[in-house]
DRENDO-1510 file (C-alpha; in Angstrom, 1 decimal, always signed):
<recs>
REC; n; res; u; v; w
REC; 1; UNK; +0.0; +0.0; +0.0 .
REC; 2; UNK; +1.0; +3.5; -0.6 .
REC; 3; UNK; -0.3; +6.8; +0.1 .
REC; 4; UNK; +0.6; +9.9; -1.6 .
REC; 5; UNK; +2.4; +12.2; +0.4 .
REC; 6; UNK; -0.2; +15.1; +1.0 .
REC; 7; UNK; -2.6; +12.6; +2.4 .
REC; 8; UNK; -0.4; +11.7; +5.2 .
REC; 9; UNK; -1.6; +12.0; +8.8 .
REC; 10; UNK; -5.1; +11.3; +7.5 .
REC; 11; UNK; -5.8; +8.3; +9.3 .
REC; 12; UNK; -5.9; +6.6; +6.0 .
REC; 13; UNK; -2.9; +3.9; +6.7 .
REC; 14; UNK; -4.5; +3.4; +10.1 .
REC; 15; UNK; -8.0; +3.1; +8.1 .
REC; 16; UNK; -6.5; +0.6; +5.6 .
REC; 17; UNK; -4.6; -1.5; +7.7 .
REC; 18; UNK; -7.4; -2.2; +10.3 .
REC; 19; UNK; -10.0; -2.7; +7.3 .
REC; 20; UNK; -6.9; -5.8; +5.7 .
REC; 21; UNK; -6.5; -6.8; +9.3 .
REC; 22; UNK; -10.2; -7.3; +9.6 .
REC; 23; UNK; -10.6; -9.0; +6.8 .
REC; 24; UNK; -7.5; -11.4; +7.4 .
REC; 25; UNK; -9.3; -12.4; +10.6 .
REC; 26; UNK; -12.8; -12.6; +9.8 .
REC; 27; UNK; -13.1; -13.6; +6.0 .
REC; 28; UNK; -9.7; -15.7; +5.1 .
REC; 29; UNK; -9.6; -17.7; +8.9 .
REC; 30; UNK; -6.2; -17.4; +9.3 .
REC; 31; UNK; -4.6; -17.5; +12.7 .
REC; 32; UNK; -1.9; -15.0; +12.2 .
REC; 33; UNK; -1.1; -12.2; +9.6 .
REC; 34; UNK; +2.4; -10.1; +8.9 .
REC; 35; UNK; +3.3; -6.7; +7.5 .
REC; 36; UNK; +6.6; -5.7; +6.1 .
REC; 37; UNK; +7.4; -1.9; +6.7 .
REC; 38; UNK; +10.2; -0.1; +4.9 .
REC; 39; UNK; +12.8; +0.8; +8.1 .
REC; 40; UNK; +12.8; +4.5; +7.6 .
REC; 41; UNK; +8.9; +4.8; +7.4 .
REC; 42; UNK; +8.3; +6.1; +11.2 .
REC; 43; UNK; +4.2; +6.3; +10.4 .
REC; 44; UNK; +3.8; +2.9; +9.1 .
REC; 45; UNK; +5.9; +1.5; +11.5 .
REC; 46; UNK; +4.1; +2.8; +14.4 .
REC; 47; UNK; +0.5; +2.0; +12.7 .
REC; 48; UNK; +1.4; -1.3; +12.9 .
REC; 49; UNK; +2.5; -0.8; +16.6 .
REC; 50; UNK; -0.6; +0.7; +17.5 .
REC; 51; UNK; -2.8; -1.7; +15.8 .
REC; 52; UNK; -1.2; -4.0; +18.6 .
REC; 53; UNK; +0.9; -5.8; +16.0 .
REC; 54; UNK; +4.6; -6.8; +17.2 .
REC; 55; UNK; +8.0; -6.4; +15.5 .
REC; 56; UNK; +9.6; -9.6; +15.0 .
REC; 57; UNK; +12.8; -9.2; +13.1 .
REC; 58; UNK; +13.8; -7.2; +10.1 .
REC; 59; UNK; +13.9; -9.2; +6.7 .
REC; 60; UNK; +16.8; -10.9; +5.1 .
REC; 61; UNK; +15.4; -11.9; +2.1 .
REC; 62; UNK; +13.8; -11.3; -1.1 .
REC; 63; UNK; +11.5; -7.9; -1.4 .
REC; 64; UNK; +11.3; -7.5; +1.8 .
REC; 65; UNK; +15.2; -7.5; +2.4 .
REC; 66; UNK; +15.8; -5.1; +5.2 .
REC; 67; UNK; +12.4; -3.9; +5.7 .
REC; 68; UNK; +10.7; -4.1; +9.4 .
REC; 69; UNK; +8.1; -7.4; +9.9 .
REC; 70; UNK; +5.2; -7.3; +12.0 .
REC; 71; UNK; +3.0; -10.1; +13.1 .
REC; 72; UNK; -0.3; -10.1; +14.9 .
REC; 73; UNK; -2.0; -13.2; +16.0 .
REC; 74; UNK; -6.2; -13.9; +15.8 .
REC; 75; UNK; -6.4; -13.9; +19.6 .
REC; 76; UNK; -4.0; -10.9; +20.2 .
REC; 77; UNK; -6.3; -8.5; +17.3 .
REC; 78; UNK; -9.3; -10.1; +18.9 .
REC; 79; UNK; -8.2; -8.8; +22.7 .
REC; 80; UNK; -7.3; -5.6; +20.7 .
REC; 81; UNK; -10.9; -4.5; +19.9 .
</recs>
């Protein structure tokens, strides 16, 4: 996901991310989901924070090389809301 520049501090990311979260949970049954966040991106980074998610390590591999992951789990988004 990526939002323009002027439409920063919006609430969009926060809006995005809780409505992908959300659906993760409720409409694919999965028991955990991930974001990858680019290191120097302070607002996504503490979105995901604030969503309840938790850092788990920084990538090593592939696209994601170097970028900050994020994991949530169902019961952990559930106890969130």
């Amino acid at each position: 996901m990526s939002i323009h520049r002027d439409r920063w501090g919006q609430g969009l990311g926060t809006e995005a991310i809780t409505a992908a979260l959300q659906f993760g949970f409720d409409r694919l049954d999965v028991d955990e989901l991930i974001t990858a966040t680019h290191q120097q991106n302070a607002g996504m980074n503490a979105i995901a924070l604030r969503l309840g998610m938790a850092f788990r390590e920084v990538a090593d591999v592939g696209p994601w090389k170097a970028s900050n992951v994020y994991a949530i789990s169902r019961n952990d988004w559930a106890a969130n809301r």
